[in-house]
C-alpha positions in Angstrom: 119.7 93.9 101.4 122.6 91.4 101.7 122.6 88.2 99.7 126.1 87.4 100.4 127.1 83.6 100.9 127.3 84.5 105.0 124.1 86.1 105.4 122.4 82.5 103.6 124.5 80.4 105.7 123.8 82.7 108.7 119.7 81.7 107.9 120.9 78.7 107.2 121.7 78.1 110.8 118.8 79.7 112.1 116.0 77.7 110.6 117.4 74.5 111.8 117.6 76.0 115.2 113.7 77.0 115.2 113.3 73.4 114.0 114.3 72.3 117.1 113.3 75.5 119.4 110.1 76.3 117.6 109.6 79.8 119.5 113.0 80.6 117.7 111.2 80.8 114.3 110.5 84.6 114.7 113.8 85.2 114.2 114.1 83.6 110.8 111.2 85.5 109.9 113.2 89.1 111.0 116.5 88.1 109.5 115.0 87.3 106.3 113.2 90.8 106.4 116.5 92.4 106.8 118.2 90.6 104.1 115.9 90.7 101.3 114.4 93.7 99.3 110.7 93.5 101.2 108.9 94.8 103.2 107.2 91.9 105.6 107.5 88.4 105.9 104.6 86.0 106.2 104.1 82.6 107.2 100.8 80.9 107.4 99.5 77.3 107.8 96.4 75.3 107.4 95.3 72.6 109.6 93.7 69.9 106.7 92.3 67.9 109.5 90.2 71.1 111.4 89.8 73.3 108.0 91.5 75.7 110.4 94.1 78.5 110.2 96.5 77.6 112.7 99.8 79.9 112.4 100.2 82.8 111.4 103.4 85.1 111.9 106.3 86.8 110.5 108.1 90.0 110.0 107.2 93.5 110.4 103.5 92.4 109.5 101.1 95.0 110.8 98.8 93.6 113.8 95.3 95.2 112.5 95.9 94.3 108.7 96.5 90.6 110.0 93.0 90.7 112.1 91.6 92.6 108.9 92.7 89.9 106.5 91.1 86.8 109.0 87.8 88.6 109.8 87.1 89.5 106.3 89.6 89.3 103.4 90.6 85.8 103.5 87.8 84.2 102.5 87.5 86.7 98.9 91.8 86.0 98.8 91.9 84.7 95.4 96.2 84.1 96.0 95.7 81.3 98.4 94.0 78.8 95.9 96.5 79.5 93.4 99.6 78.9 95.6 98.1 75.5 97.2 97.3 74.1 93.9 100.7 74.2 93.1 103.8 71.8 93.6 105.8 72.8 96.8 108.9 75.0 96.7 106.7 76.5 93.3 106.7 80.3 93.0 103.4 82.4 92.6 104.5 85.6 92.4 101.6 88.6 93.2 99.7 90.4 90.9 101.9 89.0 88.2 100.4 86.0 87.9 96.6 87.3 88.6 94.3 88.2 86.2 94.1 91.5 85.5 90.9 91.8 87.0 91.6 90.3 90.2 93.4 94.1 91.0 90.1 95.5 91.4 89.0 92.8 93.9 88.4 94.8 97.0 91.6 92.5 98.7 93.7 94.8 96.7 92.0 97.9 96.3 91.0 98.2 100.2 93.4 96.3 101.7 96.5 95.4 100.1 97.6 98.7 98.4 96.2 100.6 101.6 98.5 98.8 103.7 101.7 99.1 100.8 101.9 95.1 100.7 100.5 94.8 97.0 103.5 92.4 95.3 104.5 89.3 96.8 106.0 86.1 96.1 104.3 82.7 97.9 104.7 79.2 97.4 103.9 75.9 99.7 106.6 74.9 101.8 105.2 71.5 103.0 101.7 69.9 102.0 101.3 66.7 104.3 97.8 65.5 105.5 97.8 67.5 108.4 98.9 70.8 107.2 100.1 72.8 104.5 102.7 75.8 105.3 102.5 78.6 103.3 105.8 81.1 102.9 105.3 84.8 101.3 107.5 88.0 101.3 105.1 90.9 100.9 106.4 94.1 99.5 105.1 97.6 98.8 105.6 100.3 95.8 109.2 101.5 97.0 109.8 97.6 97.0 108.0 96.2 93.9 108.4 92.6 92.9 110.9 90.7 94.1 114.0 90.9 92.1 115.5 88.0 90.4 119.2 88.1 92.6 116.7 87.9 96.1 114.1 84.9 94.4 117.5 83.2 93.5 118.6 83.3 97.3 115.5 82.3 98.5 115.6 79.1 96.0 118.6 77.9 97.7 117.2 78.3 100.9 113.7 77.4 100.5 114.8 73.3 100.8 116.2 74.0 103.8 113.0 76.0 105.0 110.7 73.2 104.1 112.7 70.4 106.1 112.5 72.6 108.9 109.0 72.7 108.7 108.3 68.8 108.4 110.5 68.1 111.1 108.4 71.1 113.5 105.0 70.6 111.8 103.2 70.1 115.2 104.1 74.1 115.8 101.7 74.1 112.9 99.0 72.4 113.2 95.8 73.5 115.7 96.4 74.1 119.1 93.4 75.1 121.5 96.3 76.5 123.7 97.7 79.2 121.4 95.0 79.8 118.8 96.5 81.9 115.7 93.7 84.7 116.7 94.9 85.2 120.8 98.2 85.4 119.5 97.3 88.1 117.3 95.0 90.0 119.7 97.7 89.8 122.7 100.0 92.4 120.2 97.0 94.9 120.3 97.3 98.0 122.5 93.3 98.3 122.8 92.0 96.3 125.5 90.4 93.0 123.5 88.2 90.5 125.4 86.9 87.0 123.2 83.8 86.0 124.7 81.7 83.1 123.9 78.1 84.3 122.5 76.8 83.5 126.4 79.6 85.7 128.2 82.1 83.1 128.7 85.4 84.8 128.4 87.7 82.9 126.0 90.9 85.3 126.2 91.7 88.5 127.4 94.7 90.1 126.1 97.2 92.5 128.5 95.4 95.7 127.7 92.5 94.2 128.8 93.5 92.6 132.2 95.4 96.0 133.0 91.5 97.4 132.0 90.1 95.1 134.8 92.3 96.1 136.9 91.8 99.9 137.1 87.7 100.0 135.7 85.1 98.3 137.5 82.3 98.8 134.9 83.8 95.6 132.9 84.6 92.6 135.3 85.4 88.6 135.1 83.5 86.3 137.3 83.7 82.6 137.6 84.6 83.0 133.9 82.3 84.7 132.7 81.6 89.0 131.2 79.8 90.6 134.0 79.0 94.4 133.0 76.4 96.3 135.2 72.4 96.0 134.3 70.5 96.5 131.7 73.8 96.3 129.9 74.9 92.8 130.6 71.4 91.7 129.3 71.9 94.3 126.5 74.9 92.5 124.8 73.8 88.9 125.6 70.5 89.5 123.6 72.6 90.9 120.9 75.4 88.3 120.5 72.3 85.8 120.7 70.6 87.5 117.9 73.9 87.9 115.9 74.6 84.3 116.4 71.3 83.5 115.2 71.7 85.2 112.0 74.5 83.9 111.1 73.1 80.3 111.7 69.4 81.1 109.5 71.5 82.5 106.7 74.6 80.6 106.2 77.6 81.5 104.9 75.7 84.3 103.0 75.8 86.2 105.9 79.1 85.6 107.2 80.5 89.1 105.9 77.9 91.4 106.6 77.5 90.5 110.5 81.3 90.2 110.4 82.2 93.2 108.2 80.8 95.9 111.0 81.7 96.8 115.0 78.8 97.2 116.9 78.7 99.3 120.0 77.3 99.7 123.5 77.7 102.5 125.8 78.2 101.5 129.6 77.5 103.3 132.5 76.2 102.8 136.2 73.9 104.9 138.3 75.7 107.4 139.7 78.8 107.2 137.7 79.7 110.0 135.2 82.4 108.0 133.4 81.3 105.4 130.6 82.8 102.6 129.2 82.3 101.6 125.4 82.4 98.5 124.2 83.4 98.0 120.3 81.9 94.1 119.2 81.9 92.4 116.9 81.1 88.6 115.8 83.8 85.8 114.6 82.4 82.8 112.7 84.8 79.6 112.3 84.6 79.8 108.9 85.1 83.6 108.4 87.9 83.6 110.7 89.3 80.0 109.5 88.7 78.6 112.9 91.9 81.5 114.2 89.9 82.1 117.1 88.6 78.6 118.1 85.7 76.3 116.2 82.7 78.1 117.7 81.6 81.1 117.2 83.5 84.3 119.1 82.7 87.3 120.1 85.7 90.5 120.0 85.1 92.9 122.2 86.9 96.3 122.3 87.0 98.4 125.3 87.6 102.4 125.2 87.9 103.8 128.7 90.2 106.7 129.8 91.8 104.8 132.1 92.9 102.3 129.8 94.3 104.3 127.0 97.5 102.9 126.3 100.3 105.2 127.1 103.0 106.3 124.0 106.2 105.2 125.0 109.1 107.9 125.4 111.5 105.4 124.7 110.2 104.6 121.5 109.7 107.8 120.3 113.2 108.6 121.2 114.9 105.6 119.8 112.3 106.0 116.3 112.7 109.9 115.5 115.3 110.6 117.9 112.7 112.9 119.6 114.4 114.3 123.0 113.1 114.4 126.3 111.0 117.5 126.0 109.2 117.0 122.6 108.7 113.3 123.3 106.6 114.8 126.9 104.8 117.5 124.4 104.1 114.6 121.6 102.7 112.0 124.6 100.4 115.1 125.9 99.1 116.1 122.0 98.3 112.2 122.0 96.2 112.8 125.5 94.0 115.5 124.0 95.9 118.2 125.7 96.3 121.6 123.3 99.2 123.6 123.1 98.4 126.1 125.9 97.8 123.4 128.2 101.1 121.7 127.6 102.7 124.5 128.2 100.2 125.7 131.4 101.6 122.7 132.5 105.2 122.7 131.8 105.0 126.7 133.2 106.9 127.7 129.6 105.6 130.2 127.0 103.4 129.0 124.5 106.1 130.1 121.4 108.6 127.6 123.2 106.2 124.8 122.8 105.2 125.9 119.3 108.9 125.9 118.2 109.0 122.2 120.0 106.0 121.1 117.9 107.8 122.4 115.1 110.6 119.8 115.5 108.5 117.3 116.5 106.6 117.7 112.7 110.5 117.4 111.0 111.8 114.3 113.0 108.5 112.4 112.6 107.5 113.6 108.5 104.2 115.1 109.5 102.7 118.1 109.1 99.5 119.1 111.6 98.4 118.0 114.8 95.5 115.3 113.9 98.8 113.7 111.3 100.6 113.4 114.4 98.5 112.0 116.6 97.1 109.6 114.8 100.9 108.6 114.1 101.6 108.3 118.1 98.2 106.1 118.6 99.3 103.8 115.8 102.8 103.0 118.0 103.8 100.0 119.4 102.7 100.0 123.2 106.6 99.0 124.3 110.0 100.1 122.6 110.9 97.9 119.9 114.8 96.0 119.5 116.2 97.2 116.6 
């Protein structure tokens, strides 16, 4: 934390330069992580004209929690409402100022406390008629609320924050070109495909070009999904019949198709490898038009060949794992078992038990499956800290 004259006119300095370079704005959001007492930083707008979410970003936000919160938290978010109906530059402050009953709302109990972001501090930055800009520090229990020295810094810079925004607002307001939702899918290491409900591809993040690239049971042609038969006809009839659900019933469907992955197994004649495909359907209104105003399908591809590699670097410049254990943590995260590893390395199987060992200490885990499921939660490329 460092509330120091400096570090405000430091921000000071930066938010005027994002005002004019508007991809700069990322770096207000980590400097103001670093200084302050919280855990993440969140921006958000709403485009009044669309009824669309059309920014979202910030600091140290978790990629999944953000795709959790469009596809099926915001709409049951009682915070929002309460933080728009107020005056700009107007503090709500999170769950202070909820009712008690609104902690049991499944926003807190499965999402918010799961993901350590259950007190925050929001209010309106700028509320013209064709967006309003929404800022929020999110912190967790180590955190807790945000302490009256850090919400007295952020008063003196939150008029300097909101000019910013009004003289950048078209970097919040609806874009077809950089939809909030492709933003967010392009930070996923599982291959992600949006498709229109008749197999027009919308966007294809990296995992998923690098996926065409090396598996030729999912291909793009002329635009369009193309999987091999029966399956192609497969998922068309289903995204028609999802679709069509969601249109017969309303709104009072829109969680229960949303709320659930579907999935297809692909193969071809001849092949002993599959492909599985992990879908699901996006309404405007459940995703607050993130992913364009149309319904959109997210498709998540599992392949061995596109498993995304655990990156040495990162584990080295993270838990100052060395050389060795960082090779023995990538293999664990392959499916390889101890004997294996060390078949493979040509060393006893002790040495590589001692390695695991130290591998448990510098990451705070305990077994293999904690581990693991640590490495496949990693960012795809080293991080700058």
């Amino acid at each position: 934390m460092d509330l120091s004259e400096q570090a405000l006119h430091g921000l000071i300095e930066l938010v005027y330069d994002a005002a004019e370079h508007p991809h700069r704005w990322r770096a207000v959001y980590e400097r103001l992580q670093q200084v302050l007492p919280v855990k993440s930083i969140h921006m958000l707008a709403l485009d009044k004209r669309n009824g669309t979410l059309s920014y979202s970003d910030g600091a140290n936000l978790p990629v999944e929690g953000e795709l959790a919160y469009m596809q099926r938290y915001q709409a049951m978010d009682p915070r929002l409402p309460m933080v728009l109906a107020k005056p700009a530059l107007t503090w709500t402050h999170f769950p202070q100022d909820l009712p008690p009953d609104m902690q049991s709302l499944p926003l807190y109990r499965d999402f918010l406390v799961p993901y350590d972001r259950a007190f925050g501090s929001a209010c309106v930055l700028a509320d013209t008629p064709e967006a309003s800009v929404v800022f929020t520090t999110l912190s967790g229990a180590a955190e807790g609320p945000l302490p009256a020295p850090a919400l007295a810094f952020l008063d003196r810079l939150l008029p300097h924050l909101a000019r910013a925004c009004r003289i950048s607002l078209r970097s919040f307001v609806y874009s077809t070109q950089a939809l909030v939702g492709h933003l967010l899918v392009n930070r996923l290491r599982q291959p992600v495909i949006l498709a229109g409900t008749g197999g027009e591809v919308v966007h294809m993040n990296p995992a998923a070009q690098q996926l065409l690239r090396s598996v030729d049971l999912v291909q793009v042609a002329q635009g369009r999904l193309r999987l091999p038969e029966p399956h192609q006809q497969e998922l068309l009839r289903r995204c028609a019949e999802l679709e069509q659900d969601l249109k017969a019933a309303g709104r009072r469907a829109q969680h229960l198709e949303e709320a659930d992955f579907r999935s297809l197994r692909i193969t071809a004649p001849g092949r002993e490898d599959a492909l599985y495909a992990f879908y699901s359907l996006l309404s405007p209104q459940g995703a607050m038009g993130a992913f364009g105003l149309r319904p959109v399908v997210m498709l998540l591809f599992y392949h061995p060949a596109s498993a995304p590699a655990t990156d040495a670097n990162l584990l080295h410049a993270v838990f100052g794992l060395t050389p060795a254990e960082a090779r023995i943590a990538t293999l664990l995260a392959d499916g390889m078992s101890l004997k294996q590893i060390a078949d493979l390395q040509g060393t006893q199987h002790d040495t590589v038990r001692k390695q695991l060992r130290s591998i448990y200490e510098k990451t705070s885990t305990n077994r293999q499956p904690e581990l693991v499921r640590l490495l496949l939660h990693l960012p795809h490329r080293a991080v700058r800290q």
